[in-house]
N, CA and C atoms as a LAMMPS dump frame, in Angstrom:
ITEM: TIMESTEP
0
ITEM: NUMBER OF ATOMS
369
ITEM: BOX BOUNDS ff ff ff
-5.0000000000000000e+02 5.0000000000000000e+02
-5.0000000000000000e+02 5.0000000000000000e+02
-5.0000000000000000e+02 5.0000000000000000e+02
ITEM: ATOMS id mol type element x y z
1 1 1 N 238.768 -186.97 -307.011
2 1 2 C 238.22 -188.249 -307.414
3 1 3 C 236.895 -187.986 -308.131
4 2 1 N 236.932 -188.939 -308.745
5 2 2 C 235.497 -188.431 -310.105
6 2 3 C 234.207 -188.845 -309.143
7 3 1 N 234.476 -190.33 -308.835
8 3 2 C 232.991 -190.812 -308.17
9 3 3 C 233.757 -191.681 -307.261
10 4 1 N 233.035 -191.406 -306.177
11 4 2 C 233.587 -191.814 -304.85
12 4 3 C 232.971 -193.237 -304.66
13 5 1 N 231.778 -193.549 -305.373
14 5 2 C 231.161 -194.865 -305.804
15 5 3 C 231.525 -195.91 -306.281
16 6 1 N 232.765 -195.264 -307.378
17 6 2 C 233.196 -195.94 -308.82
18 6 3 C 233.641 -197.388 -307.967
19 7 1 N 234.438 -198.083 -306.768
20 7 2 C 234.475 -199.079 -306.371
21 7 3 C 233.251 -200.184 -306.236
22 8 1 N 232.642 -199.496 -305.38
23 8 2 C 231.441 -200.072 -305.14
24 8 3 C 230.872 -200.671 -306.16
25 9 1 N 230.796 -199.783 -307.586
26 9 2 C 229.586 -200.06 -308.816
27 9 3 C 230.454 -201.526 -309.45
28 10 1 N 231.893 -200.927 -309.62
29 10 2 C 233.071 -202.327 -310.022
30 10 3 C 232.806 -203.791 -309.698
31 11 1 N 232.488 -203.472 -307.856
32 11 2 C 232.428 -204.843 -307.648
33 11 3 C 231.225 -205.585 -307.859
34 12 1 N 229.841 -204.553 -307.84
35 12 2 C 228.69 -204.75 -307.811
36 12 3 C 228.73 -205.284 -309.047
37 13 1 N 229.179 -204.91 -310.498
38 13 2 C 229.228 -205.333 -311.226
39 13 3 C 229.853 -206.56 -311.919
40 14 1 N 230.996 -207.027 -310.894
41 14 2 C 231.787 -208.126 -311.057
42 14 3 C 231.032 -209.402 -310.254
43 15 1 N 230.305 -208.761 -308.929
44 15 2 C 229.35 -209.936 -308.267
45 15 3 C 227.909 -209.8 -309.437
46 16 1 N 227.586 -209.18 -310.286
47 16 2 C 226.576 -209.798 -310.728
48 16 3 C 227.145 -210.697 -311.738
49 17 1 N 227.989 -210.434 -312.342
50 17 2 C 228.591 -211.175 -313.769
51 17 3 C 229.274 -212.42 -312.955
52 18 1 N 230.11 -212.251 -312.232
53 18 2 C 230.733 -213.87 -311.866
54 18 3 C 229.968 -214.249 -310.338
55 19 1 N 229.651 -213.582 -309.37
56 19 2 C 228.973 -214.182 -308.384
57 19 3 C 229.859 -213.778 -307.275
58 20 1 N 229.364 -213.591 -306.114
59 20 2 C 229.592 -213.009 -304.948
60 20 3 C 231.163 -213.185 -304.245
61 21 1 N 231.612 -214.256 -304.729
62 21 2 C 232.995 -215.27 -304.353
63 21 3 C 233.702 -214.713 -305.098
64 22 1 N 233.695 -213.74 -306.517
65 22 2 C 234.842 -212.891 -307.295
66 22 3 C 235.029 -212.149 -306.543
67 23 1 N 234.19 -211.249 -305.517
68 23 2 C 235.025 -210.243 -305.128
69 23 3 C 235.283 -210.393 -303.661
70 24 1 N 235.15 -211.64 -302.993
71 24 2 C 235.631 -211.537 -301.564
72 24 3 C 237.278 -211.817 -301.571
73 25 1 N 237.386 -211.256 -300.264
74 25 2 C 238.923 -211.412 -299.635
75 25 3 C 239.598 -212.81 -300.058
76 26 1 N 240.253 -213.528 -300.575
77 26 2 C 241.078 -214.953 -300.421
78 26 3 C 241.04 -215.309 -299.374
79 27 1 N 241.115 -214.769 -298.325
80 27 2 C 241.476 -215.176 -296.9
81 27 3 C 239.829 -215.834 -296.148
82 28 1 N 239.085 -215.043 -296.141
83 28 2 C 237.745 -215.001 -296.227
84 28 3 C 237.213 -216.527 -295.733
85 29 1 N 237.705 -217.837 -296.253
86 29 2 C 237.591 -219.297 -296.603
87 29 3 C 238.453 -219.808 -295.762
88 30 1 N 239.761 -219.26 -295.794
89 30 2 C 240.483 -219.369 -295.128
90 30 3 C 241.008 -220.381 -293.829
91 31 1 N 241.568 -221.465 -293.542
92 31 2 C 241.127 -222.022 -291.964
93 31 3 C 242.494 -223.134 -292.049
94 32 1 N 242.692 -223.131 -290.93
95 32 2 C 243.692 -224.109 -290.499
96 32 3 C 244.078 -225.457 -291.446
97 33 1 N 242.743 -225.874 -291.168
98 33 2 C 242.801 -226.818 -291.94
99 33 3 C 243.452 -226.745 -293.767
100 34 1 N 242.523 -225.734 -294.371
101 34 2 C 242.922 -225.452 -295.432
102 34 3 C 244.579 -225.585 -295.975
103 35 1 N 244.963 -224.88 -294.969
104 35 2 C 246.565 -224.166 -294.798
105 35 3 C 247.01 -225.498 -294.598
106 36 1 N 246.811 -226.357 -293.476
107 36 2 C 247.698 -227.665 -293.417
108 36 3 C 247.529 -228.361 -294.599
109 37 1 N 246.635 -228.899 -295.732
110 37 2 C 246.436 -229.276 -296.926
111 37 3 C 247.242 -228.396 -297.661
112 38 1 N 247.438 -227.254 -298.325
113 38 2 C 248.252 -226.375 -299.167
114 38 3 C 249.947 -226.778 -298.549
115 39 1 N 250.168 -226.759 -297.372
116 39 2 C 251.66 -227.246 -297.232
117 39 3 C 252.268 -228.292 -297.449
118 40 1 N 250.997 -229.372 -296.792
119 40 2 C 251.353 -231.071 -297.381
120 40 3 C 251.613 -230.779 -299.494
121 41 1 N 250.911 -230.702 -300.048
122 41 2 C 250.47 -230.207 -301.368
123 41 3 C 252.056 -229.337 -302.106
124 42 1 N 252.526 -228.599 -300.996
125 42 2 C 254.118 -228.172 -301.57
126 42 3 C 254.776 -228.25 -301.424
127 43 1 N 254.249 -229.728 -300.546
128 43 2 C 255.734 -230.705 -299.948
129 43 3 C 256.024 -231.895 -300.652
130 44 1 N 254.625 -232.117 -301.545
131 44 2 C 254.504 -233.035 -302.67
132 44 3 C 255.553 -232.551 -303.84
133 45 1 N 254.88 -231.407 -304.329
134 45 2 C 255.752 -230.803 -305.45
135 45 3 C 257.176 -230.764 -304.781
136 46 1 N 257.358 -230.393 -304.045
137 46 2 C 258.694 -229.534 -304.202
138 46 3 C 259.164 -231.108 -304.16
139 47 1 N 258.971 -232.461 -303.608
140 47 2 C 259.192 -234.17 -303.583
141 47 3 C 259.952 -234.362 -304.911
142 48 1 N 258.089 -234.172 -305.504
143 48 2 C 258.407 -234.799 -307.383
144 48 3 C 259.144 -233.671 -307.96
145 49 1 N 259.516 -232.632 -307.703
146 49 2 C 261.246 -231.831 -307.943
147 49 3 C 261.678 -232.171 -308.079
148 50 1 N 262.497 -232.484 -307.076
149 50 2 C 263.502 -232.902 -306.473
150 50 3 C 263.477 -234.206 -307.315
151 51 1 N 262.981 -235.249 -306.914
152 51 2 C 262.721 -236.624 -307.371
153 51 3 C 262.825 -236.688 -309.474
154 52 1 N 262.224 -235.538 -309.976
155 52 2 C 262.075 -235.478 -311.612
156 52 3 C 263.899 -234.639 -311.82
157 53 1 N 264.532 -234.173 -311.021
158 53 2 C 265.922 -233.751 -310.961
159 53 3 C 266.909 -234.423 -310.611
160 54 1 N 266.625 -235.566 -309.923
161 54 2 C 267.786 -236.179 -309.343
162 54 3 C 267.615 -237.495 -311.039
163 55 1 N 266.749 -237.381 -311.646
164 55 2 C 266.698 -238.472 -312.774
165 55 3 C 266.535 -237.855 -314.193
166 56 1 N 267.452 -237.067 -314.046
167 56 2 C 267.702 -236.377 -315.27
168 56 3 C 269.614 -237.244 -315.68
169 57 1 N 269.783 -236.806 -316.809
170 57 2 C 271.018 -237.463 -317.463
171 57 3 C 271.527 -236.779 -318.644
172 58 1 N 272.871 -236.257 -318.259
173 58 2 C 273.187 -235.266 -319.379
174 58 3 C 273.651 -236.25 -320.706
175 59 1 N 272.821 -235.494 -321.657
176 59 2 C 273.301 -236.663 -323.276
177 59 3 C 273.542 -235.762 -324.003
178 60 1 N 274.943 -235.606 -324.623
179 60 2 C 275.402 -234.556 -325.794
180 60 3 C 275.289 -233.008 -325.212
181 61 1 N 275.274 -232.661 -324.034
182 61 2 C 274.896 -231.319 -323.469
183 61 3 C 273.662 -230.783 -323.331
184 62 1 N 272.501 -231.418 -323.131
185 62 2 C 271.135 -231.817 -322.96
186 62 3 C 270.861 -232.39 -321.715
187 63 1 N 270.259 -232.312 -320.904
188 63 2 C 269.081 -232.5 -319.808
189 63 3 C 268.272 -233.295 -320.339
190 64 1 N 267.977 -235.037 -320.359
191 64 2 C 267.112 -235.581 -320.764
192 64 3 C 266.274 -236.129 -319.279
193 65 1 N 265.293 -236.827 -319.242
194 65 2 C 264.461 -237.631 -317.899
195 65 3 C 264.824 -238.735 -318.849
196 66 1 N 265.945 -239.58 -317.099
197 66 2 C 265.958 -240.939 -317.712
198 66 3 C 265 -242.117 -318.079
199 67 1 N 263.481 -241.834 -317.445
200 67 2 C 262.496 -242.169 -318.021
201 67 3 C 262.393 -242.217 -319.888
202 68 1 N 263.248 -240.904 -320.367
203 68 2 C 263.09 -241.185 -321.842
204 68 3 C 264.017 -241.714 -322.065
205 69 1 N 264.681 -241.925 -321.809
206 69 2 C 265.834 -242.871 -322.075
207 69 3 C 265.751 -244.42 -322.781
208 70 1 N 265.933 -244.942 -324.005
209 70 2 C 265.346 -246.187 -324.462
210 70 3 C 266.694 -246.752 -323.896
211 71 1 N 266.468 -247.692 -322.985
212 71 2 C 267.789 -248.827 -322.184
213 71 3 C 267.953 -249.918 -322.893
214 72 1 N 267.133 -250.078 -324.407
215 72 2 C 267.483 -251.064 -325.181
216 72 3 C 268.969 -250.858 -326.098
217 73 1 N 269.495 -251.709 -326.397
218 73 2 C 270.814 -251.573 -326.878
219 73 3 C 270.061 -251.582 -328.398
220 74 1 N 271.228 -250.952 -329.34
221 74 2 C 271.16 -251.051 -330.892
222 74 3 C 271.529 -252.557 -330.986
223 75 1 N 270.804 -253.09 -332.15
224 75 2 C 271.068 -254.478 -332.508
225 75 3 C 272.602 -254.58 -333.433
226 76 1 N 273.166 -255.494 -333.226
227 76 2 C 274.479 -255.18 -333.974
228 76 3 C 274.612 -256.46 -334.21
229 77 1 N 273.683 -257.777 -334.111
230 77 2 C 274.023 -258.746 -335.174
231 77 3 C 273.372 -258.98 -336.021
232 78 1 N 273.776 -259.532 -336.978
233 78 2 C 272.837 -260.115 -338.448
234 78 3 C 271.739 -260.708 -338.359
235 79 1 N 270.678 -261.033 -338.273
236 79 2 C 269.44 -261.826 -338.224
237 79 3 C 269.878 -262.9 -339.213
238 80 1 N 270.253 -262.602 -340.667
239 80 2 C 270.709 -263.459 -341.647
240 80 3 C 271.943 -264.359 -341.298
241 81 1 N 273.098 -263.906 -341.372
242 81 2 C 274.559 -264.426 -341.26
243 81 3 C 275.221 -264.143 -339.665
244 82 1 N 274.478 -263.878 -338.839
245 82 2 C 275.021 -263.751 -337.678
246 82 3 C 276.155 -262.874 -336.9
247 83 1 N 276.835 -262.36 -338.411
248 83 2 C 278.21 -261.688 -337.812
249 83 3 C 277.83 -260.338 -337.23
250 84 1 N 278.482 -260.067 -336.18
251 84 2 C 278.589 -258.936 -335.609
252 84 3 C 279.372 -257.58 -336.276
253 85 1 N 278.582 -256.277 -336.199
254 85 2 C 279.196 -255.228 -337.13
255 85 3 C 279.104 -254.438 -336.569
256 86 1 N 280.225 -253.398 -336.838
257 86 2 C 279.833 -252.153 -335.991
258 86 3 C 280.497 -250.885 -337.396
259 87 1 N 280.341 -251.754 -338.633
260 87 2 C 280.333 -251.009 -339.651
261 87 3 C 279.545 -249.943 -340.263
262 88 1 N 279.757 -248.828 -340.283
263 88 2 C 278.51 -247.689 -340.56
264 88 3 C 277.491 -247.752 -341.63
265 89 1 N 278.072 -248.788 -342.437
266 89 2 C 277.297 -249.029 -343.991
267 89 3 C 276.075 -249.708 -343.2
268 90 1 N 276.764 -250.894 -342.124
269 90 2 C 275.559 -251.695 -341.705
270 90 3 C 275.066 -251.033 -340.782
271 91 1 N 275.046 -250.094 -340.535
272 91 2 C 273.91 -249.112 -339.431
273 91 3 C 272.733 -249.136 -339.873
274 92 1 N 272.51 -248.436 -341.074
275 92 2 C 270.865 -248.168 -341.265
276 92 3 C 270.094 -249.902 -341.533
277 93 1 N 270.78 -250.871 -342.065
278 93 2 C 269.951 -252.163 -342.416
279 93 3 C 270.054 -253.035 -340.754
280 94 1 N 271.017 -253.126 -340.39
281 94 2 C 271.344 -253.295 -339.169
282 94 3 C 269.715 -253.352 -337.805
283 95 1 N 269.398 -251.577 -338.118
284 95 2 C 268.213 -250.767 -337.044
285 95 3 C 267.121 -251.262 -338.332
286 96 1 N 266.828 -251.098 -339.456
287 96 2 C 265.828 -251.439 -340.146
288 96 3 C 265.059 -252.643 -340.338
289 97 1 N 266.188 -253.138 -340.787
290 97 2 C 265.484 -254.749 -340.827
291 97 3 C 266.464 -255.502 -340.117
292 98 1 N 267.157 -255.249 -338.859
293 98 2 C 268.367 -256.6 -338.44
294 98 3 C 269.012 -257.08 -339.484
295 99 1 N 269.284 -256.542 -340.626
296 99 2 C 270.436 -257.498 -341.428
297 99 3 C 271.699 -256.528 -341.636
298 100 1 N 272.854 -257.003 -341.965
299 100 2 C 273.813 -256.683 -342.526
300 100 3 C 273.944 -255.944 -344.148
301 101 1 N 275.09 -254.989 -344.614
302 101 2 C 274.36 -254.828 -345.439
303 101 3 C 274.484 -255.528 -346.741
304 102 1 N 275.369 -256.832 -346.417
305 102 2 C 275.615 -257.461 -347.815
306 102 3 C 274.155 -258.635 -347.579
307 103 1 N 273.744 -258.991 -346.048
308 103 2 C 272.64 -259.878 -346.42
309 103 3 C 271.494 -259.168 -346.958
310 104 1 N 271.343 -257.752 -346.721
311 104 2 C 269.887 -257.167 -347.352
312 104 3 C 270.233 -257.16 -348.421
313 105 1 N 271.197 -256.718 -349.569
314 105 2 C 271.25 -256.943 -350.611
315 105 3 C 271.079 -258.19 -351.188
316 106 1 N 271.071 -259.015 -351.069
317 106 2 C 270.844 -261.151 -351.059
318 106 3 C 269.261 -260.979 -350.788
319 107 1 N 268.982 -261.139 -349.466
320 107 2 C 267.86 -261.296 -349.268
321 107 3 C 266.544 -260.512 -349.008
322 108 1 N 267.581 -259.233 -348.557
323 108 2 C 266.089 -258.334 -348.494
324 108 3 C 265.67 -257.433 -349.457
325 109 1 N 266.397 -256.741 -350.161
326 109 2 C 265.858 -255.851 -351.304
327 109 3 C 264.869 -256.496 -352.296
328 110 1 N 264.123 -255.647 -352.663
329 110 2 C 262.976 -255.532 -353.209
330 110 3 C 262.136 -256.661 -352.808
331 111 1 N 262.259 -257.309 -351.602
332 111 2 C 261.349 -258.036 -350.745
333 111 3 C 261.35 -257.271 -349.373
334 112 1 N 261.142 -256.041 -349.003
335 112 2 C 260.891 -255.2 -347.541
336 112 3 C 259.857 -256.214 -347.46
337 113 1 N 258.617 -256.358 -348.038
338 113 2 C 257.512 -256.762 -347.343
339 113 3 C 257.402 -257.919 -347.087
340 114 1 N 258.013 -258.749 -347.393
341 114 2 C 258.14 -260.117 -347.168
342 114 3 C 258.904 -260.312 -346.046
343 115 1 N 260.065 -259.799 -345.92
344 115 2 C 261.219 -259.339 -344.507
345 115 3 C 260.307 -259.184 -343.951
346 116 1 N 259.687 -257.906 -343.7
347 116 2 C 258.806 -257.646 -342.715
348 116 3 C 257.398 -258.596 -341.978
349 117 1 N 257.678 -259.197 -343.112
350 117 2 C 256.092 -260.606 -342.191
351 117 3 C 256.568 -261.303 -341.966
352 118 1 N 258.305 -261.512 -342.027
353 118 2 C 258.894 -262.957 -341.229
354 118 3 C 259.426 -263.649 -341.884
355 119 1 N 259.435 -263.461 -342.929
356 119 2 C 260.087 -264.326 -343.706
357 119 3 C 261.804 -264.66 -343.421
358 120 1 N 262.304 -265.117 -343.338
359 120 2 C 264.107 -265.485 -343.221
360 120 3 C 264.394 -266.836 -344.631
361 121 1 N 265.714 -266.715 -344.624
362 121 2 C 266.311 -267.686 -345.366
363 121 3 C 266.458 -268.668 -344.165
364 122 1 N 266.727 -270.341 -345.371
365 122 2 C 266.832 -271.275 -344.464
366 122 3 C 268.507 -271.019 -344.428
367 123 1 N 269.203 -271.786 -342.615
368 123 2 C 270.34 -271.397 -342.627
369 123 3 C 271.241 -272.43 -343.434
């Protein structure tokens, strides 16, 4: 062994730079009490585990938290003409602006911004 010191100087040097509590034992603090707090504490976690696992929901082969889950339905009637669609053309105007896509062509094109502050046709 080179220096039979070399420990000693390590820690001496680690208690001047971080302070006396870097180099004691963990246990050291140690006490009953402590220990009963740390078990309650991984009886919590291991809870919200359990609890964040049992509310999971497989979507498309994915693990989602049904927390993300939006429980709102897609809109599938017309705001304009009322009819119900489950036509793919009317998908994107449908989620965009609630219309169909023969009423956005009528009423909403090249008025988005007017759609968008509320405007409707009278029925």
């Amino acid at each position: 062994m080179k220096d039979q010191n070399y420990v000693v100087k390590v820690e001496k040097a680690i208690s001047e730079k971080w302070g006396s509590e870097a180099i004691q034992n963990p246990k050291a603090n140690w006490d009953k009490e402590k220990e009963k707090e740390y078990l309650e504490e991984l009886k919590r976690l291991e809870e919200k585990k359990n609890f964040d696992n049992e509310h999971e929901i497989e979507k498309n082969g994915f693990l989602i938290k049904s927390n993300l889950i939006n429980k709102k339905k897609d809109k599938r009637e017309c705001e304009a003409c009322g009819i119900f669609s489950f036509d793919n053309k009317d998908n994107l105007y449908l989620s965009k602006f609630g219309t169909c896509w023969k009423c956005w062509i009528q009423w909403v094109e090249g008025r988005e911004e007017r759609w968008k502050k509320g405007w409707r046709p009278n029925k």
